[in-house]
C-alpha positions in Angstrom: 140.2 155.2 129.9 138.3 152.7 128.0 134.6 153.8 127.9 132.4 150.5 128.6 133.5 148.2 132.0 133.2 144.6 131.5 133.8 141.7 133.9 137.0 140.2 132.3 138.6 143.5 131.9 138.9 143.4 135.9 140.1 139.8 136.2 143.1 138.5 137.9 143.9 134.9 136.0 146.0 132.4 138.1 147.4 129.6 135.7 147.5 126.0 136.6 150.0 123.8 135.0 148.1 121.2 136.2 150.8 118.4 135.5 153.0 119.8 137.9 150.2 121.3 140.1 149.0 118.0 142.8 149.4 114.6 142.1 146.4 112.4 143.5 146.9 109.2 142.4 150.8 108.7 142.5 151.8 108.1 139.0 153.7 111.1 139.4 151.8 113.7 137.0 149.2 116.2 138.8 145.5 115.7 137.3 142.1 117.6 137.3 141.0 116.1 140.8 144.5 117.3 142.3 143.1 120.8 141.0 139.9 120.3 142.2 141.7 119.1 145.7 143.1 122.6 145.8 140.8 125.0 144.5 139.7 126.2 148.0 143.7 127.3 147.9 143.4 129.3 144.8 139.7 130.9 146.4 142.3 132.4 149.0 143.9 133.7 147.0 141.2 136.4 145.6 141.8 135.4 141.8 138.7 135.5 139.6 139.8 132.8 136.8 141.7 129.9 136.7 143.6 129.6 133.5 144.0 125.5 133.0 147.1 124.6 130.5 145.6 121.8 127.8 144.0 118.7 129.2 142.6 117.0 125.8 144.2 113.4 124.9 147.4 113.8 123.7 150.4 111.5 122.8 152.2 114.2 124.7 155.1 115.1 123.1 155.1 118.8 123.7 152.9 118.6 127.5 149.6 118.4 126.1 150.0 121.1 123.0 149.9 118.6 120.7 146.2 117.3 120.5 144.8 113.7 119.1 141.7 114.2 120.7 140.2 117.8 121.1 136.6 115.8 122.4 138.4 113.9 125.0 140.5 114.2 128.3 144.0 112.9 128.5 144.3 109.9 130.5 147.0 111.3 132.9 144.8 114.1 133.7 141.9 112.2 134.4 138.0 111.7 132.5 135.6 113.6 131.6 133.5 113.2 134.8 136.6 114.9 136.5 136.3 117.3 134.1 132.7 118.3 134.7 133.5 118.2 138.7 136.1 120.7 138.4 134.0 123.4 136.2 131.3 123.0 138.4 133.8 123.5 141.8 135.3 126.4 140.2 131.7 128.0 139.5 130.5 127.1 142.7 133.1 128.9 144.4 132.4 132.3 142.3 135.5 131.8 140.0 135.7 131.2 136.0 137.3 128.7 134.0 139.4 129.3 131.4 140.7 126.5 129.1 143.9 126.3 126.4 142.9 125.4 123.5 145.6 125.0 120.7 144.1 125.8 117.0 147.3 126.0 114.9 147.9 122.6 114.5 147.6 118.9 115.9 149.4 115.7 117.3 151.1 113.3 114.3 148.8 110.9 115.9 145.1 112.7 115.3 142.9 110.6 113.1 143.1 114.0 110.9 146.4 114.0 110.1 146.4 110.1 110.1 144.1 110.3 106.9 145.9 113.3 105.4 149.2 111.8 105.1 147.2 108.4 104.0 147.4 109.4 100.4 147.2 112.5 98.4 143.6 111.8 97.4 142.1 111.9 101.0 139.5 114.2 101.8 141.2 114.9 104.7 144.5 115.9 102.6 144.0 119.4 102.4 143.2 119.9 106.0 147.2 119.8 106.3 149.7 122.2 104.7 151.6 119.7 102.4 154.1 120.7 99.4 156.1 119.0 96.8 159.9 118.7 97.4 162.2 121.1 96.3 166.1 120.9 94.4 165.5 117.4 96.3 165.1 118.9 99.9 162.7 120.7 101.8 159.8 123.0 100.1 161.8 126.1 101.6 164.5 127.2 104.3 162.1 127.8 106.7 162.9 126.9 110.4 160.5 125.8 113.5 160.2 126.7 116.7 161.7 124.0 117.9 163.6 122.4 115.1 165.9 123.9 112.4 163.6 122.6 109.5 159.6 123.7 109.8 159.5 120.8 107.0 159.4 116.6 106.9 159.4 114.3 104.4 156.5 111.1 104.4 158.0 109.3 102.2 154.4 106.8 101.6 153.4 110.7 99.2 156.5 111.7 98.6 155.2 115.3 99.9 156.2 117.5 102.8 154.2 118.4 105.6 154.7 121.7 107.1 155.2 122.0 111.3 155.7 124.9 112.8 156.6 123.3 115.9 157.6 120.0 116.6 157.5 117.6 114.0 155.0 115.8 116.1 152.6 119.0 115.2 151.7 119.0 112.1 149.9 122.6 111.5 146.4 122.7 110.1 145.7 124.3 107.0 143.0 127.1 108.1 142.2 128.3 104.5 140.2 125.0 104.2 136.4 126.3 105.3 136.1 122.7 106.7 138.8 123.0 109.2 137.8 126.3 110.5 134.1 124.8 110.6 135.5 121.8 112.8 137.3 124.1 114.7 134.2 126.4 115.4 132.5 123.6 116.5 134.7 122.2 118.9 135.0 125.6 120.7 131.2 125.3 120.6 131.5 122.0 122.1 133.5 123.3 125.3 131.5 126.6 125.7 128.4 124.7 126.1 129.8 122.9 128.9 130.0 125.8 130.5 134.0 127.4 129.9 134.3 131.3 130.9 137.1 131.7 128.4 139.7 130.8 126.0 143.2 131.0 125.8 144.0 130.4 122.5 147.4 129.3 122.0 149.9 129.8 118.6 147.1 132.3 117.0 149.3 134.9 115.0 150.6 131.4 112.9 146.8 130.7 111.3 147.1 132.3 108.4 150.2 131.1 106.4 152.3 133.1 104.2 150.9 134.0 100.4 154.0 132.2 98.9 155.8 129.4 100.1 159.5 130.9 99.3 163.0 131.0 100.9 163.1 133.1 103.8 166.1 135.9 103.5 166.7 134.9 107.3 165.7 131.6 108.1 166.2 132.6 111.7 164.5 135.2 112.2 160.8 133.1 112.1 158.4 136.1 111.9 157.7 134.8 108.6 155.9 131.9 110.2 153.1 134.8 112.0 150.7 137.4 111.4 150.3 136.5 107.3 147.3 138.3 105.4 144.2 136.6 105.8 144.9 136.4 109.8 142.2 139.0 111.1 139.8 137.7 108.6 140.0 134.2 110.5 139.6 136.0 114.4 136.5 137.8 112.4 134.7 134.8 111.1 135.6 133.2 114.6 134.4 136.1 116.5 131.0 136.3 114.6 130.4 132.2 114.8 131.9 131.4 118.5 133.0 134.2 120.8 129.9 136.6 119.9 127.5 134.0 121.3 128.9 133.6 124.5 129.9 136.1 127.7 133.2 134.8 127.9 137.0 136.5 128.2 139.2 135.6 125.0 143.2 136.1 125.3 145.0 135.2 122.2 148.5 134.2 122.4 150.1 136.9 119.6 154.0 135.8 119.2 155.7 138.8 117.0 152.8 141.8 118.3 153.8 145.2 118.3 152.1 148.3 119.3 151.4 148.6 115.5 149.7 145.7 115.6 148.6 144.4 118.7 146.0 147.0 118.9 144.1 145.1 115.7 143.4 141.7 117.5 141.7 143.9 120.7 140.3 147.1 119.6 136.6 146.8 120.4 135.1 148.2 117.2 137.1 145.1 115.0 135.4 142.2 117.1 138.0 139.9 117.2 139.5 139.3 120.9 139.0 140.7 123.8 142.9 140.9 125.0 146.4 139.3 124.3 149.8 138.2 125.7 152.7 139.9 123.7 156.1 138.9 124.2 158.3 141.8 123.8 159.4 141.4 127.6 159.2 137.6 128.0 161.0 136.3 124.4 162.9 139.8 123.5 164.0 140.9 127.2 166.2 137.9 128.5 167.3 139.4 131.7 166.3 142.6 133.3 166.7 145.9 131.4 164.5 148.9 133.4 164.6 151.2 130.2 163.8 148.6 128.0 160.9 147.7 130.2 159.9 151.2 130.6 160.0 152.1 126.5 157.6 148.6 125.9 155.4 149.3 128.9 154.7 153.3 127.8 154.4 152.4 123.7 152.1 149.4 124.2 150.0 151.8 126.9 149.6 154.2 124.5 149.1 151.8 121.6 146.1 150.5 123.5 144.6 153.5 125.1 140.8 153.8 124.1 140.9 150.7 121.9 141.2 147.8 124.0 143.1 145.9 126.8 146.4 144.0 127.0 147.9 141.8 129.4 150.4 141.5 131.8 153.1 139.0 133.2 156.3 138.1 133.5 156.4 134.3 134.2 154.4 131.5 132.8 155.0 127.6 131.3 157.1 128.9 129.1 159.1 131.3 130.6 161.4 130.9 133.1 160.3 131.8 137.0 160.5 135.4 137.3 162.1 136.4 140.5 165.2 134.0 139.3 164.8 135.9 135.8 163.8 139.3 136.3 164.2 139.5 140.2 167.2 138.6 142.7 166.4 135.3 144.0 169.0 135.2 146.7 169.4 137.9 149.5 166.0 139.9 148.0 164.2 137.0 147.1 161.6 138.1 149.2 161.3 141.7 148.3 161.8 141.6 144.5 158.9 139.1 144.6 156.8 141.6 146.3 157.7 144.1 143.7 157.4 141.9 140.6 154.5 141.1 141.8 153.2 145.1 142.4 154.5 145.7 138.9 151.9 143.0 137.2 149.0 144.0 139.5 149.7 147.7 139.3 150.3 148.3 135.4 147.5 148.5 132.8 146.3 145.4 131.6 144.9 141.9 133.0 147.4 140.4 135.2 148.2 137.1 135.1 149.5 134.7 138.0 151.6 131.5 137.1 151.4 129.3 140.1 154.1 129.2 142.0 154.3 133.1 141.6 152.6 133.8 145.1 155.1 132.3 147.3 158.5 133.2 145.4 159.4 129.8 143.7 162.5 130.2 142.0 164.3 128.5 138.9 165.8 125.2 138.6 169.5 124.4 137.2 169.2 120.4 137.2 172.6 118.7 137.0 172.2 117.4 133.6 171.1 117.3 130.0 168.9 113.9 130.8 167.1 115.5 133.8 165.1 118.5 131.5 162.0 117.6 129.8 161.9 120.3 127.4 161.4 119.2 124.3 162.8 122.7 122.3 165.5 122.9 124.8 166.8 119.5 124.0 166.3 119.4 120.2 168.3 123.0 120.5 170.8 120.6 122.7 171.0 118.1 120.0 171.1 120.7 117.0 174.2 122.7 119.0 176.1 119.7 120.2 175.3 118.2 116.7 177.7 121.3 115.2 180.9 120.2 117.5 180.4 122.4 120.4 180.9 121.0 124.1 177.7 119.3 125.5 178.6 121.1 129.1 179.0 124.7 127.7 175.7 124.1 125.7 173.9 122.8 128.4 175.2 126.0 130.5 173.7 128.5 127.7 170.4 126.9 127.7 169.7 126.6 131.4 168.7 129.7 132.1 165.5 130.5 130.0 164.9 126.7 129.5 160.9 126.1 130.0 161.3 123.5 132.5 162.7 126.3 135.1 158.9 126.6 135.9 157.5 123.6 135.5 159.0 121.7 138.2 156.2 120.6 141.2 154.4 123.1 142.9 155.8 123.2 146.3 153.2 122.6 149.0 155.5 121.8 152.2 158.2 120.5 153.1 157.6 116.8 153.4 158.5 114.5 150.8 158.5 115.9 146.6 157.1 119.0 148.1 153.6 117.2 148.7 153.3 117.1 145.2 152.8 113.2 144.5 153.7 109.8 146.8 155.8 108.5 143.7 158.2 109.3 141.2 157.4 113.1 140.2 157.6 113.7 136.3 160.2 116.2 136.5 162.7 116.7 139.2 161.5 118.9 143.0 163.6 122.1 143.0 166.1 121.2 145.7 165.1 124.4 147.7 161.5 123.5 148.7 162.0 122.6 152.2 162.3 126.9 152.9 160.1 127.6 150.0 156.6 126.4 150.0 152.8 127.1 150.3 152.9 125.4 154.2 155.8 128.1 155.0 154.6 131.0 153.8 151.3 130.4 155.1 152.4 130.6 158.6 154.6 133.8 157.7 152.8 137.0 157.8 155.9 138.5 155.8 155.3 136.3 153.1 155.2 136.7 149.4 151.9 134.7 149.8 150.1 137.1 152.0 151.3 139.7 149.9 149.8 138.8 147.1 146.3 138.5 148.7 146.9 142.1 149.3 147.6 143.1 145.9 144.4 141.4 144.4 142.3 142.5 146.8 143.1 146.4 145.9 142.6 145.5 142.6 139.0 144.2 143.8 138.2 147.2 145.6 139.9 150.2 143.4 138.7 150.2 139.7 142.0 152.8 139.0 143.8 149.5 139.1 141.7 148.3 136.3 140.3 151.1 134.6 143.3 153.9 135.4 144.9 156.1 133.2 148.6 155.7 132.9 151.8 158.3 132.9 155.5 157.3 133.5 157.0 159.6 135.6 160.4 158.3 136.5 162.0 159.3 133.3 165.0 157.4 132.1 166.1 156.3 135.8 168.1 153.2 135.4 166.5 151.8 138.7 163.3 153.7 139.4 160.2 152.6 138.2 157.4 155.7 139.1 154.3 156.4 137.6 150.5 157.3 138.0 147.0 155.9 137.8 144.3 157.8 137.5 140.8 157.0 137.2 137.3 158.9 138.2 138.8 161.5 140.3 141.5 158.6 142.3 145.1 158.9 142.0 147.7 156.6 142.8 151.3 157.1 142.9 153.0 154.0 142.3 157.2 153.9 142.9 159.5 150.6 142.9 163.6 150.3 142.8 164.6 147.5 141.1 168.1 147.5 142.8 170.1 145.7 145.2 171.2 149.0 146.4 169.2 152.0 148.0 167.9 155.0 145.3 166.4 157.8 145.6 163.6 159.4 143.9 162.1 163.0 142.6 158.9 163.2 141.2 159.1 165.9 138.0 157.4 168.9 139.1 153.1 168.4 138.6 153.7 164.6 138.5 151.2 164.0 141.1 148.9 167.0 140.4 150.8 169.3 142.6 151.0 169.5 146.6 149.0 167.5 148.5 149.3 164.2 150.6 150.4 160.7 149.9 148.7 158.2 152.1 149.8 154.5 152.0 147.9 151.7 150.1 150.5 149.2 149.9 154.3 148.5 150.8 156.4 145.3 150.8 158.7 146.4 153.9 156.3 147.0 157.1 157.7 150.0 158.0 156.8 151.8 154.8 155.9 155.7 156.0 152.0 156.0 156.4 151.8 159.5 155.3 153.8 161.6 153.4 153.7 165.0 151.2 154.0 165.3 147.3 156.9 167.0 147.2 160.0 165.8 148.0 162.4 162.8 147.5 161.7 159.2 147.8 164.4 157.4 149.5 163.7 153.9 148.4 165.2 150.7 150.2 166.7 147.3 147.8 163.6 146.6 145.9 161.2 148.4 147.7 157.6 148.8 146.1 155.3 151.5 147.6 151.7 152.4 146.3 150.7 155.7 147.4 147.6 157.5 147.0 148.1 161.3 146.0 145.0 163.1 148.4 144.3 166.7 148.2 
């Protein structure tokens, strides 16, 4: 167990994607006051912070992570003044604000990068990562995240600038002391105002490689993250921003391992407090229980008495999580429920992307035109480019394309989901009319009301937070079992991630030897109360059951 308690170490985050969250004024994009319109909602819910996706002016070209003004609110979001009303709603009603803030690079269209690519004796030049050409192409092989060159040619200084995104996102070149100063002070700039933390997107690409050379595998674009001087930057950060203000940091850490994931968060380095990996959401494309379990016991002990991770399975850019990980048809219902237990119930801050609490499911939209994505369709482009057939390549990238959850939060069943009175920016999923907030509301059943369960144990029972972890369910294909154990509490947590019924045997001294299990928390209703230690589990299709081990 981690020796000092803090407040963000118990949180439980709910992300708004507020462009697909409420429309208020009908141009078909939600916006801060549509937040704001249903923050009561979110209250309900028992969440402590309300993780907002970027809202700074932006050309848009990648949904707001490409920023031209990091001073400024977009225009489809709203102003400023809408801005300040939201803060001060979400503080008045005893939650925390926590914004996106994107420090790796910037829109095309900043007046930064406007200047730099000016001429080659700007001031602003080296704020940018430009090189010379090379053999009469690009500087190296390197690839993008969303395009198969990381490179492009401005022909006005015959230079390359380097993107490690879109081409529209230019990265910023955070060995200049003046960038990170700028950057420092815009964090500043936010904090003042009064943000409770900082999701800090793209952060293990700051620090660029030592040389610019060809990479062996061009594909494999680890070489893009975690490059010497990295730490040094969340240091210097740390000391100038985060020290100076009581606020939660998650950095987003693309490529961490328990090797290193443990250096961004252990205490004594003061750089962040926690940190989304992605070794379940990019490396885990459908559902593998072993898999799951190896990540979820190396990372536990990787972090144990050094700092705190986080979990979730879903979020803007991952594809809805009972579709992915879950069964979104006969057990929609129940493997929501135990999704759901898994996040709240394993160590680390859990994370809700909205959506989450009622069971929305992925979208398959009929065609290429009707996605929004902008990496899925310059993969589209890049694949269909090579000869291959537009249907079959469109089938492939369905599945884990982002825009599977970013389609409108579904409030009811009236027109677009009561999302917006015009033309939504992205396409309802088709199945709202049985699945929205309105429904599940009235449905004491409901993934909803189960939800408001699970946070408020996690409220009440520090083990949820602060517990000790041990797998005891071995290599079982299906069964997911294991303890948490803090100050004395035990808790005995068991879930079958099956269409089918298992069963289950806790090893021998699992749960600390005879004694009694008493129910905290089951998704079917007719979960036994009371049972003994020893013994076999017979567990229903994805039945979750939280037990505490008495006696």
């Amino acid at each position: 167990m981690l020796v000092k308690p803090a407040w963000w170490k118990e949180s439980v985050v709910y992300q708004v994607y507020w462009r697909s969250f409420l429309d208020t004024d009908g141009d078909g994009y939600g916006d801060l006051k549509g937040v704001i319109r249903k923050l009561d909602y979110i209250k309900s819910l028992g969440v402590t912070m309300v993780w907002l996706n970027p809202f700074n002016t932006s050309p848009d070209k990648d949904n707001g992570y490409d920023v031209s003004d990091y001073y400024a609110v977009m225009e489809r979001a709203g102003t400023m003044a809408d801005f300040d009303k939201l803060l001060a709603e979400v503080h008045a009603r005893g939650m925390k604000l926590m914004m996106d803030v994107v420090l790796n690079h910037t829109s095309d269209q900043h007046p930064w990068f406007k200047a730099s690519r000016s001429s080659k004796d700007d001031p602003k030049r080296d704020w940018y990562i430009w090189r010379d050409p090379k053999g009469g192409g690009a500087p190296t092989n390197w690839r993008s995240y969303f395009n198969p060159s990381s490179w492009e040619f401005d022909e006005r200084t015959g230079q390359y600038y380097l993107h490690s995104f879109a081409i529209e996102q230019p990265d910023l070149n955070w060995a200049n002391p003046e960038v990170r100063e700028e950057m420092y002070r815009m964090l500043r700039f936010w904090l003042d105002k009064g943000i409770d933390g900082l999701r800090l997107d793209a952060l293990a690409l700051l620090a660029k490689p030592e040389r610019f050379e060809d990479a062996e595998d061009p594909h494999d674009i680890c070489y893009l993250t975690h490059n010497p001087g990295l730490h040094d930057y969340l240091q210097e950060m740390n000391r100038e921003v985060f020290s100076c203000y009581d606020i939660m940091t998650v950095g987003e850490v693309a490529f961490a391992t328990p090797e290193t994931g443990p250096l961004f968060v252990d205490e004594a380095r003061k750089e962040l407090n926690t940190l989304f990996h992605f070794e379940v959401a990019d490396d885990m494309p459908e559902w593998d229980m072993l898999r799951f379990k190896r990540i979820q016991r190396t990372w536990a002990e990787a972090m144990r008495g050094r700092g705190f991770g986080s979990q979730f399975l879903n979020n803007h850019d991952h594809a809805r999580q009972v579709t992915r990980y879950g069964n979104d048809g006969e057990y929609r219902v129940e493997s929501a429920k135990l999704l759901g237990t898994l996040v709240h119930t394993l160590p680390g801050i859990p994370y809700i992307y909205q959506g989450e609490e009622i069971g929305m499911t992925g979208v398959r939209y009929d065609s290429i035109g009707e996605y929004q994505d902008i990496a899925m369709l310059n993969r589209y482009v890049e694949e269909v480019g090579k000869g291959r057939d537009p249907a079959q390549v469109l089938r492939e990238l369905q599945p884990l394309s982002r825009d599977n959850s970013r389609s409108p939060m579904q409030w009811n069943g009236g027109p677009q989901a009561g999302f917006t009175d015009g033309e939504p920016w992205i396409k309802v999923n088709p199945n709202y009319k049985r699945i929205n907030v309105e429904q599940a509301e009235a449905e004491p059943a409901s993934v909803l009301h189960y939800y408001r369960e699970l946070i408020a144990l996690r409220k009440k029972h520090p083990v949820m937070a602060y517990g000790d972890f041990t797998d005891i369910s071995g290599d079982d294909p299906h069964v997911y079992a294991y303890m948490r154990s803090h100050d004395g509490v035990r808790w005995l947590v068991a879930l079958n991630h099956d269409s089918r019924a298992n069963r289950f045997t806790a090893p021998e001294g699992a749960a600390a030897g005879k004694g009694t299990l008493r129910l905290v928390l089951g998704n079917y209703a007719d979960a036994p109360r009371e049972r003994g230690v020893e013994g076999t589990f017979a567990l229903r299709p994805y039945e979750a059951l939280i037990y505490e081990v008495s006696g």
